[in-house]
Residue, then its C-alpha position, 0 to 999 in steps of 0.5 A: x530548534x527550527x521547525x521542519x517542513x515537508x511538502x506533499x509533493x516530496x511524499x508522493x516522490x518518495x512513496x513512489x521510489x520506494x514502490x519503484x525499488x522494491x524487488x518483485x517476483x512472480x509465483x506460478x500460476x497453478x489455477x485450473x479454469x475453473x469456478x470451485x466452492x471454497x467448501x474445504x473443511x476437510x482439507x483444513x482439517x488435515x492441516x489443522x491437525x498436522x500443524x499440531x502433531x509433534x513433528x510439526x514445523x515450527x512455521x507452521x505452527x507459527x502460521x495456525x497461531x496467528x490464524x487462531x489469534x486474529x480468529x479469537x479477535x474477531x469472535x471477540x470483537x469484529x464478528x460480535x458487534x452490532x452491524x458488522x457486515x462481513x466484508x466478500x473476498x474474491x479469490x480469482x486464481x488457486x490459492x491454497x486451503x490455508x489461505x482460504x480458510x484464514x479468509x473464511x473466519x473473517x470473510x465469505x470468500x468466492x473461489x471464481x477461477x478463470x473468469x473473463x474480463x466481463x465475469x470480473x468486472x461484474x464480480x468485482x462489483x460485489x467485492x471488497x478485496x480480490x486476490x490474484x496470482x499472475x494472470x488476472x489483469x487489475x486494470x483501472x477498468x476492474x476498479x471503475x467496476x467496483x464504484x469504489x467497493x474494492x478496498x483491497x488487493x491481494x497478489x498471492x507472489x510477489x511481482x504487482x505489474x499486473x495490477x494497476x497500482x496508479x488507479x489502485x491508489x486514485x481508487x484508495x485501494x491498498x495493494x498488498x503481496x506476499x513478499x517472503x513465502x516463495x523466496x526460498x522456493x525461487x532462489x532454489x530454483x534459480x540455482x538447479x536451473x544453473x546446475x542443470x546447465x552446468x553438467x547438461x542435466x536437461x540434455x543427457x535426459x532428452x538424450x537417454x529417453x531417445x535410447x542414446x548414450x552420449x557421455x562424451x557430447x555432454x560433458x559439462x562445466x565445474x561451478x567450484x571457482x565461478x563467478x556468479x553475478x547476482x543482478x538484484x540483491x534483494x530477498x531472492x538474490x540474497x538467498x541465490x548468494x548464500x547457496x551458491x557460496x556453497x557450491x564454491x562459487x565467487x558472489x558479487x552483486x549489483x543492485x543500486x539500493x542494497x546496503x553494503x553492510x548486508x552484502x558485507x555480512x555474506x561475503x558477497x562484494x557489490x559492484x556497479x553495473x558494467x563490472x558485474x558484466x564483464x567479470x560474471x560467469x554465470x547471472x542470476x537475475x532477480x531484479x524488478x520489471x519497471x521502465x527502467x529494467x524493461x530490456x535492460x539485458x540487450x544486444x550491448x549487454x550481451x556483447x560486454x559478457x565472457x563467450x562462456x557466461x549463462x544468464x539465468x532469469x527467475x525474476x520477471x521476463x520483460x528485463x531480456x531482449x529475447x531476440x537480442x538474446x537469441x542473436x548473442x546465441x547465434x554469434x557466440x557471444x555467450x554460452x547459454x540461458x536457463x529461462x522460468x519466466x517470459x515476456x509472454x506467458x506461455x511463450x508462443x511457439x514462434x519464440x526465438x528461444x523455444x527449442x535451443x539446446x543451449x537454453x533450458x526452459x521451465x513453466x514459471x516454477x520458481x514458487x511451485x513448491x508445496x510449501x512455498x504455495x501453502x506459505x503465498x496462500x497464508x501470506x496474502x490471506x494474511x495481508x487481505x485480512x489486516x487491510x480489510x480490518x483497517x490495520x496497516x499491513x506490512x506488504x502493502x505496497x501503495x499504503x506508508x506503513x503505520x503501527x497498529x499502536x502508533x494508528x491507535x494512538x494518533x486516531x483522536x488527532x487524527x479526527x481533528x485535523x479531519x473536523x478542521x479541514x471541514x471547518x476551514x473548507x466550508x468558511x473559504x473556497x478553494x484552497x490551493x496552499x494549506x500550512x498545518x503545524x503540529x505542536x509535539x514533545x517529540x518533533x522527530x518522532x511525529x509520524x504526520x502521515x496518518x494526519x496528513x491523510x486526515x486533513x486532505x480528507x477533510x479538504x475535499x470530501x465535501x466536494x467528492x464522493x470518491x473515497x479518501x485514506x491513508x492510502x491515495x490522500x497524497x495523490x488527491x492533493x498533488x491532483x488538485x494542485x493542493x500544496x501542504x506543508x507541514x511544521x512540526x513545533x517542540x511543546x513546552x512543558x509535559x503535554x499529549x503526544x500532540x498538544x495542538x494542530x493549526x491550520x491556515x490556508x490561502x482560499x476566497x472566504x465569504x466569512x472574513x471573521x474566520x481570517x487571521x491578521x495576515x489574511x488567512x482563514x486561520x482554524x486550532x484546535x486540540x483533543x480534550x479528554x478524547x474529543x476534537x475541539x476548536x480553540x482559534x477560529x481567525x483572530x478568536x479564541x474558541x472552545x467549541x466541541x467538533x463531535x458532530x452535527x450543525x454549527x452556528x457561526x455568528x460574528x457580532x457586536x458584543x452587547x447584551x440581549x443577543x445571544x437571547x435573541x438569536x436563541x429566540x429566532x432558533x426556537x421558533x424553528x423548534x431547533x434544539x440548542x445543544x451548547x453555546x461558546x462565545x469568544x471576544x475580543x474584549x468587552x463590549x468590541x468584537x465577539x465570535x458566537x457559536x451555537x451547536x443545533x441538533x437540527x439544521x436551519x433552513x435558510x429562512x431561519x439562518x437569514x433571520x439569525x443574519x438579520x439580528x441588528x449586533x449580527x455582523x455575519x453568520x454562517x452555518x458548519x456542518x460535521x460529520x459525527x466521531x466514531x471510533 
């Protein structure tokens, strides 16, 4: 079988679209202007005991049993461990008591609501997560404030345009949302929006409280025979689908990235673009705000529509034209609109659809409801405390979801790609092209990205102090113009999930011990009984323990009398020898000593050990110590 290889590049490619496809929605934003206490025990109560009554839901017992699980972990672990320093949440719009109360038994939580831009940025510096609902702005600004503090953020709905996802990811900072808690909510919303169009709900009521009585002037239309066209197939879409088919209405749908087989299952018929505008009656909007869905609805759009089609929008404002829709009104060119959301939020008075009777127009409703609010509040809360535990969550969305058992498994590996991109960096300089090759049972079921991460870790972190991770690791390399390629090799014979790592890199050296036969500074290792080791420097076979602290590296004639004499040289600096290996070449031609010092040489001492006659060249490692 031939080795795979992927490239950085690729990852980061990919990592994008998969951030650019992903549907969006917003939930309301409900928080007063205000600085509150978090102080809700009494709340919490009430819902603790309603969770346990015999009436209560099944999600909402499933809710109280995760809090409780993760509650009972970390009083087991976490909270209990020597050193823990419990990690401060800043809550910056209204979130609901269970959330806060989840949050609490793993963090303290701040409740500052309605802050200013100053207020944020000198909050946000004391804060390891912030979670906001729409109307705070996460700016590159918010985490410049931090100085690298901020780890998590947490979007209590669904919609993340008003966070700054690039300088999230530069800053490693995972962003997480709560995906499914309001999609209920919205796509209810979204069809009593169609409804109260289709039979003047909105009017007859205007009508009524003016004391007037005009049956004949609001007669509406039937939706039985309908075609609604669904603009987003994702969770909310779905949903729209599934009760609008209900009503008795025809279901067709465009999204470029549903699957067929799941549009088949619901009976709903996917079409490209331009034939769901010309065959819809009524649109139902649900796709994400990106540059490629800014204003997608225009003077064009709305021309190739049935003079009698409603567009309505649950989904993100920016994805209308509102004076290309406001035009289509006043020529005609379709019936009406039923709008939750705005490209400004409120609207301004000055906006072209205020005050039409054919436009039905909502506050952003589309996840007010109680229990769609209780639901975003635990979701996020949810999320915010796995990313904080360093767990992989699985609404993040700037972060390649790894299982909390596959992460558990790979962390050995993992700390040893890490020591080998240290060892490799600190023997050549510069390094621009970097092949690392996995040798596996299980080529194809390698997730290398956890390692991946790792390696970029060890790569530049001598050269930075700007935090690392999973989360940004691809981005600091494209940014360097640090190219990885990776090979994943089948191992022979029963061996552990990774039997070997190798890497080789194109970099100026001033240690040309540490280059192979074709140039390269060439590092292996493998995990022995849990612990990094280092089996090849260059052309050498080692076995030398990467655990942490100082290495002595010494090429040199292989001759009796000189490991004494470089021990004699450590000695008189009182620095403590903890191991030594030595790997040749063949007896009595090239060796490669390794000594492990408790202590670091001063460069007198580290100029003496160069100055022993077999020494050929020497060079000092430092390691950071493994802890798991």
């Amino acid at each position: 079988r031939r080795p795979r290889t992927t490239t950085t590049t690729a990852t980061v490619t990919r990592e994008s679209d998969r951030v650019s496809r992903r549907e969006t929605k917003e939930v309301a934003m409900n928080g007063s202007a205000r600085v509150a206490s978090c102080g809700r025990r009494a709340v919490r109560g009430r819902h603790a005991a309603s969770c346990r009554a015999p009436g209560a839901s099944r999600a909402s017992r499933s809710r109280m049993a995760r809090h409780q699980a993760i509650a009972d972990d970390l009083d087991k672990a976490s909270l209990g461990a020597p050193g823990f320093e419990r990690p401060t949440v800043l809550v910056a719009e209204k979130l609901g008591a269970a959330g806060i109360e989840l949050l609490e038994q793993y963090g303290n939580v701040e409740c500052a609501y309605g802050m200013s831009e100053a207020e944020l940025l000198e909050k946000v510096a004391e804060s390891d997560a912030i979670i906001v609902r729409s109307g705070t702005q996460v700016t590159k600004e918010v985490f410049a404030a931090s100085k690298g503090r901020l780890r998590v953020v947490g979007r209590a709905g669904v919609g993340i345009d008003n966070v700054d996802l690039h300088a999230a990811t530069q800053n490693g900072c995972v962003v997480v949302n709560a995906p499914t808690a309001n999609t209920v909510a919205a796509a209810e919303h979204g069809i009593a929006l169609m409804c109260s169009f289709a039979r003047n709900v909105a009017q007859a009521d205007a009508s009524m409280r003016q004391g007037k009585w005009e049956r004949s002037a609001l007669v509406g239309v039937s939706l039985v025979d309908k075609t609604i066209a669904i603009m987003g197939f994702g969770k909310v879409g779905s949903e729209v689908a599934r009760r609008a088919q209900g009503l008795g209405m025809k279901v067709i749908a465009h999204d470029p990235y549903a699957s067929a087989d799941k549009a088949k299952a619901l009976g709903v018929e996917l079409v490209d673009f331009d034939e769901a505008v010309a065959r819809g009656d009524f649109f139902s909007l649900h796709m994400p705000l990106t540059p490629t869905t800014d204003k997608m609805f225009n003077a064009e759009v709305f021309r190739a529509m049935k003079p009698n089609a409603v567009v309505i929008n649950v989904a993100r404002g920016g994805v209308i034209n509102d004076n290309d829709l406001a035009a289509a009104l006043d020529a005609g060119e379709i019936a009406g609109a039923a709008l939750d959301v705005y490209t400004v939020e409120p609207p301004p008075a000055d906006n072209p659809l205020v005050g039409r009777p054919n436009v039905i127009l909502t506050p952003h409703l589309g996840a007010s409801t109680v229990e769609a609010q209780e639901g975003v509040a635990v979701e996020v809360a949810e999320a915010v405390v796995t990313a904080l535990r360093g767990e992989p969550a699985p609404s993040a969305i700037n972060a390649p979801m790894v299982s909390s058992e596959l992460m558990k498994e790979l962390m050995p590996y993992a700390d040893l790609i890490h020591k080998l991109g240290i060892v490799a960096t600190q023997l050549g300089k510069n390094p621009k092209k970097v092949n690392v090759t996995y040798k596996t049972q299980a080529p194809d079921d390698l997730d290398t990205r956890l390692l991946r991460a790792n390696l970029v870790k060890g790569l530049v972190e001598h050269t930075t102090n700007a935090t690392v991770n999973l989360v940004n690791a691809d981005l600091v390399a494209e940014e360097r113009q640090i190219e990885i390629l990776e090979t994943k090799s089948t191992a022979t014979g029963k061996t552990d999930l990774v039997s070997g790592v190798e890497v080789s890199m194109t970099a100026e050296s001033d240690f040309p011990s540490a280059l192979n036969k074709k140039g390269k500074i060439f590092v292996g290792g493998k995990v022995k009984d849990g612990e990094p080791y280092l089996t090849k420097l260059g052309d050498f076979e080692l076995d030398v323990n990467l655990s942490g602290g100082c290495l002595v590296l010494c090429r040199q004639s292989d001759q009796p009398g000189v490991i004494g004499k470089v021990g004699t040289q450590l000695a008189a600096a009182d620095i403590n020898v903890s191991f030594m290996t030595v790997g040749r070449t063949g007896p009595r031609e090239d060796a490669m000593m390794v000594i492990g010092v408790d202590e670091k040489p001063t460069q007198e001492t580290a100029a003496a050990v160069s100055a022993i006659d077999a020494i050929k060249e020497s060079v000092l490692v430092d390691l950071p110590m493994t802890f798991f």
